[in-house]
N, C-alpha and C positions, 0 to 999 in steps of 0.2 A: 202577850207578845203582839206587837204590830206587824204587820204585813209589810214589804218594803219591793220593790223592781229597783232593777239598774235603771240609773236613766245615762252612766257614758263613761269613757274611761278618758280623763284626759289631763294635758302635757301642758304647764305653761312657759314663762321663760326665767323664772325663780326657784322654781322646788321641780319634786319629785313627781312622778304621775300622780293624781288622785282619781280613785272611785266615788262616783255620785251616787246615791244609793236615794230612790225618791218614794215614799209613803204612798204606797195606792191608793188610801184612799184622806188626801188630805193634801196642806202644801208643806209638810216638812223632809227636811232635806239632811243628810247624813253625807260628809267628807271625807274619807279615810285613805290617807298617801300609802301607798304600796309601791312595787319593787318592778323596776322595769319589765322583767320577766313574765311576772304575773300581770302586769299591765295589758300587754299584748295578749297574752293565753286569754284572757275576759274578755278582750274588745274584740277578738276571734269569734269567741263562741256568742259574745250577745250579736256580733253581725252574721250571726250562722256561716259561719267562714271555716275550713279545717286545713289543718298541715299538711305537707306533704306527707312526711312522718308524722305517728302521732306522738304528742309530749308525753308527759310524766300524769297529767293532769285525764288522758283519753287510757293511758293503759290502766288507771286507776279506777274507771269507770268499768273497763274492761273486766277487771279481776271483781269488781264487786258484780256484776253480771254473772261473770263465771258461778260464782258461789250462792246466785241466785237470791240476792240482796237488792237494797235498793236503795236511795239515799232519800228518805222522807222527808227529810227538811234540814235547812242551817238557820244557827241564831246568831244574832250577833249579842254574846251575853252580857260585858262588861267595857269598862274603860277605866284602865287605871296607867295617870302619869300620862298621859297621852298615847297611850298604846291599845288597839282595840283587840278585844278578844273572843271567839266563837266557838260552836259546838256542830258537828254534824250529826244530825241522828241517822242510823242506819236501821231501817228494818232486815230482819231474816225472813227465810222461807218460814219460817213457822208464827210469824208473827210478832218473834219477840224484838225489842226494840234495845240498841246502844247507842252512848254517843261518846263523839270523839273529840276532844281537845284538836282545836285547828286555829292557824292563820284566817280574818276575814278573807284573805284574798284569795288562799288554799280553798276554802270553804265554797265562795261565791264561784269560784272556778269550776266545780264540781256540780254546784247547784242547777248553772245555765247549760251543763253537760246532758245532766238529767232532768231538767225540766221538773226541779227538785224547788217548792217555795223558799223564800228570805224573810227571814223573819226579826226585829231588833226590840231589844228590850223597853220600855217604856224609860225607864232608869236614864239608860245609853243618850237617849233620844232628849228627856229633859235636859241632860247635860250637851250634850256635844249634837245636837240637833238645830236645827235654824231655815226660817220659811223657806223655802224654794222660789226660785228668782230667774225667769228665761236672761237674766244681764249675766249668771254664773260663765252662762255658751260663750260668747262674744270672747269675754278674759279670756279664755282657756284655746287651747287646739287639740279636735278633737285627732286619737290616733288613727294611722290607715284605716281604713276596712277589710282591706287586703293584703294581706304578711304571707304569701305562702313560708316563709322560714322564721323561726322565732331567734332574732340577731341576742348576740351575746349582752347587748345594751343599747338604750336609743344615746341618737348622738345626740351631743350637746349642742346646747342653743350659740348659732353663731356670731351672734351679736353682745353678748357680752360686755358692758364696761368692765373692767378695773374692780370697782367696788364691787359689782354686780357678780365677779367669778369667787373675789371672797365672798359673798353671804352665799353661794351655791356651793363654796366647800364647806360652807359648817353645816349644811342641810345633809351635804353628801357624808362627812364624818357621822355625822347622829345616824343616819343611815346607817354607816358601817359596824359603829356599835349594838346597834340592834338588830342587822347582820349576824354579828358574832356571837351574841346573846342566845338569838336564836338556832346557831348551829348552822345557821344557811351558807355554807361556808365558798360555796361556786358565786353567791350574791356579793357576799364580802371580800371577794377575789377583783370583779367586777368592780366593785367600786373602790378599792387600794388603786387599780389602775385608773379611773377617771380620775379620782383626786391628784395624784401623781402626774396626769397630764397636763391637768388645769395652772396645779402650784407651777408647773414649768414653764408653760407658756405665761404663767402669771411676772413668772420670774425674768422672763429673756425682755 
């Protein structure tokens, strides 16, 4: 396994957030779109920022605390069809060791909670890997630093041509299918309604 840090969460004006995920020690670079929700929850924690509330992602840390666990590490294990896939390992008090079937973004959420390593498969990385490049920053906007509230969704980019709101609803449908695939069913809510906003204004 490779070692891997966040290098940023961020928002362009065509697709979905993406995760930068940079090779400590090397220039390769690891892309992986995720879900508004989980966008902000990462760029929180790698800017050491906390909610006012805590999410889903702090009580989760919480309970593995409670129970006097730890999160040893996340991998990023596989890519298949364009969808990336991870494992959390959990140590116990006594030593022994599980892992868990997770979302990257789940995973990576968890990781900069607990100051838990990132780790990606070599596999992963020949395949869907490519040098790291400071011209990535520029294209991209990176998200706040400061969210004390996690918004139900970022807002759409205002500028929009025409063409430009169709190729962002078939990013936003494939989205929603992989949504509903995954169960994520409040993500898949969230995006019925942007789509639904877009076609409208698309339409008037």
């Amino acid at each position: 396994m490779v070692e891997m840090v966040v290098g940023g969460v961020y928002l362009n004006a065509q697709s979905y957030p993406r995760l930068l995920l940079r090779r400590k020690e090397g220039d390769t670079c690891l892309q992986i779109v995720i879900g508004p929700f989980e966008a902000i929850a990462i760029s929180m924690a790698h800017n050491n920022q906390k909610p006012l509330r805590p999410i889903s992602y702090d009580l989760a840390c919480a309970l593995i605390g409670e129970i006097e666990a730890r999160v040893l590490k996340i991998e990023i294990t596989d890519l298949h069809e364009g969808t990336f896939y991870a494992k959390v390992f959990l140590e116990s008090r006594d030593g022994s060791v599980v892992s868990l079937d997770s979302r990257p973004s789940d995973a990576i959420a968890l990781a900069l909670r607990t100051a838990a390593p990132i780790f990606a498969a070599p596999a992963v990385l020949a395949e869907a890997g490519r040098p790291w490049s400071a011209e990535d920053i520029p294209r991209a906007l990176q998200l706040p630093a400061a969210t004390p509230e996690i918004p139900e969704a970022l807002p759409l980019p205002p500028s929009l041509s025409p063409a430009e709101s169709l190729s962002h609803v078939e990013l936003l449908k494939k989205r929603l299918g992989q949504a509903i695939a995954e169960e994520a069913y409040e993500e898949a809510a969230r995006l019925r309604d942007q789509i639904a906003g877009i076609e409208q204004q698309t339409a008037t």
